[in-house]
C-alpha positions as semicolon CSV with decimal commas, in nm:
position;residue;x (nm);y (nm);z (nm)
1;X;-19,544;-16,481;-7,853
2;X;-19,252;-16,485;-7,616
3;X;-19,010;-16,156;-7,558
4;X;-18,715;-16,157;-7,803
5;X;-18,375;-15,964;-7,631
6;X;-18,335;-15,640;-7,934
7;X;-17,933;-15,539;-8,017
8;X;-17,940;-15,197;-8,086
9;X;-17,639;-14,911;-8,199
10;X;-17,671;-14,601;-8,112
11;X;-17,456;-14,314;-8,213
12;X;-17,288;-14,038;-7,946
13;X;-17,613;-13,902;-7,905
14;X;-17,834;-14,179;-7,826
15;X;-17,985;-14,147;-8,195
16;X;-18,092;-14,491;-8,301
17;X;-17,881;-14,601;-8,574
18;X;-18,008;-14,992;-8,617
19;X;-18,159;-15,293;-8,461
20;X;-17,939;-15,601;-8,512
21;X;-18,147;-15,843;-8,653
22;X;-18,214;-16,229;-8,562
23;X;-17,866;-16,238;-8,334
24;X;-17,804;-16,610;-8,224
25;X;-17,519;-16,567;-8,026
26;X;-17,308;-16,331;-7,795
27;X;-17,065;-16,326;-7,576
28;X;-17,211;-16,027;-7,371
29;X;-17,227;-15,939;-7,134
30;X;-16,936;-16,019;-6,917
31;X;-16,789;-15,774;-6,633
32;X;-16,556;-15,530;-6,740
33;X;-16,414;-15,425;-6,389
34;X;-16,065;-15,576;-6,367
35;X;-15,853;-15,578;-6,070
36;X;-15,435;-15,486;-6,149
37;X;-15,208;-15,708;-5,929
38;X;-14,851;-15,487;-5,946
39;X;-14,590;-15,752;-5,733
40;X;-14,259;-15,624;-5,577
41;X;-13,934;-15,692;-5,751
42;X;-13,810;-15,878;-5,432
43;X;-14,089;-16,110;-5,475
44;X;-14,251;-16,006;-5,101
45;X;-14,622;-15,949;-5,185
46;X;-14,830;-15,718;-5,367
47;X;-15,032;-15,498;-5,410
48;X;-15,399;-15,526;-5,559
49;X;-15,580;-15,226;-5,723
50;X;-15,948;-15,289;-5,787
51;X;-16,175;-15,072;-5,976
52;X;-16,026;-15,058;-6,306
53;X;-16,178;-15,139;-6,613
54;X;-16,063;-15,314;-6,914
55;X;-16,136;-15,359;-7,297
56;X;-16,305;-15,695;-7,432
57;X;-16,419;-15,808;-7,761
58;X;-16,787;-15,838;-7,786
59;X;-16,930;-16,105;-8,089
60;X;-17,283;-16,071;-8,213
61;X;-17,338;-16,344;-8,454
62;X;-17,709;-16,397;-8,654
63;X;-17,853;-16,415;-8,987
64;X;-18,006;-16,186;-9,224
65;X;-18,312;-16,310;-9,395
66;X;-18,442;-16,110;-9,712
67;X;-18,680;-16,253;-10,020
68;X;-18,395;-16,288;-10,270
69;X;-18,063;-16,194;-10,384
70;X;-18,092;-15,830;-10,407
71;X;-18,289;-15,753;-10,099
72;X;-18,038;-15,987;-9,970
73;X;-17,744;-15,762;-10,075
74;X;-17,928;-15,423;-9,924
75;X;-17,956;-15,571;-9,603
76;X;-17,580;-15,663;-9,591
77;X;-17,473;-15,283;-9,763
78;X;-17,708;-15,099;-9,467
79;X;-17,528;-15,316;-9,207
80;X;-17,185;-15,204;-9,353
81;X;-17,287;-14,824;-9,372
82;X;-17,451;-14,835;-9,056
83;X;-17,205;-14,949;-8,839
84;X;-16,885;-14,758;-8,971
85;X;-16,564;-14,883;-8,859
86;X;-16,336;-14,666;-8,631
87;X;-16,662;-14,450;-8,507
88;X;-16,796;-14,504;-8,160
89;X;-17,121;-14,588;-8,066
90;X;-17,308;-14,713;-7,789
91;X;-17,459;-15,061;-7,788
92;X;-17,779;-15,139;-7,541
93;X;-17,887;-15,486;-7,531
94;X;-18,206;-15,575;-7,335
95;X;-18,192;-15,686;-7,005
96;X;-18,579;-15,696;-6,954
97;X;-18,830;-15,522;-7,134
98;X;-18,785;-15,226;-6,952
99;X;-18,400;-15,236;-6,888
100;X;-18,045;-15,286;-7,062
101;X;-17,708;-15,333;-7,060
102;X;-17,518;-15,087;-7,231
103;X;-17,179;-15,093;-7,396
104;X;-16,970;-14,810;-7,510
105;X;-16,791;-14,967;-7,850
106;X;-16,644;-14,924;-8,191
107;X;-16,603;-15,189;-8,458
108;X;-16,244;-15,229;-8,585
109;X;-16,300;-15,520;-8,809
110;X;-16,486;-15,591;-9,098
111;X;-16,786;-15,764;-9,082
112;X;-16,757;-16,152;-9,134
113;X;-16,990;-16,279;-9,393
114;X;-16,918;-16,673;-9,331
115;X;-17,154;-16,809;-9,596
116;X;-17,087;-16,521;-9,851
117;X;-17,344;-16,417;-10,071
118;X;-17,678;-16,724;-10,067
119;X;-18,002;-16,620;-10,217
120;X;-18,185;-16,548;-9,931
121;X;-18,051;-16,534;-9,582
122;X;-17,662;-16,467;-9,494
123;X;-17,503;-16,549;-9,181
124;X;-17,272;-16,272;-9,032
125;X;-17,018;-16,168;-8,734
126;X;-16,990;-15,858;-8,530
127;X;-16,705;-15,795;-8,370
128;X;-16,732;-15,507;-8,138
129;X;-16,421;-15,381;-7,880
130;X;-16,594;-15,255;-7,535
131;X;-16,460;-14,964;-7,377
132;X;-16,303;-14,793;-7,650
């Protein structure tokens, strides 16, 4: 069996909150230094300020996969009441098996269900804001 890269929230205090399941796709992880260009108002140069960092919208898009309906419908309710909106948390996704990256986040938007509601697996969509 080959190594699998886990998504996992964490609240404030590095308590494990969940393990994303069966993600498919993400955007992440992309630099979040930023450099500032601030130009003259004669229009004779600028000046460049590195080491700044900016805010980014991370997706995490997968599946949830449950027997039937109503397991179904648990595993979407847990992944509502897990990740709360307007709370922070901190989001490590695996690097290797020994190291990650790590996010500081907070979601601000519902949860996407795309296929709403089948009988046994449900596609959904994260949408996290880095840096928050």
């Amino acid at each position: 069996m080959s190594w699998i890269p886990r998504f996992k929230i964490y609240d404030v205090d590095l308590n494990l909150k969940i393990t994303i399941p069966n993600v498919s796709y993400t955007n992440a992880p992309q630099s979040i230094k930023k450099s500032t260009l601030i130009e003259g108002i004669r229009g004779n140069g600028g000046i460049v300020v590195s080491g700044s960092k900016s805010t980014w919208d991370l997706i995490l898009r997968g599946v949830l996969i449950a027997d039937n309906y109503e397991a179904l419908t648990v595993l979407i309710d847990n992944l509502e009441s897990t990740i709360e909106e307007n709370v922070q948390y901190i989001l490590k996704i695996d690097k290797t098996i020994s190291t990650t990256y790590t996010y500081n986040v907070i979601r601000l938007e519902p949860i996407n269900y795309s296929e709403s509601l089948r009988n046994n697996y449900q596609e959904f969509e994260i949408i996290l804001k880095v840096l928050s």
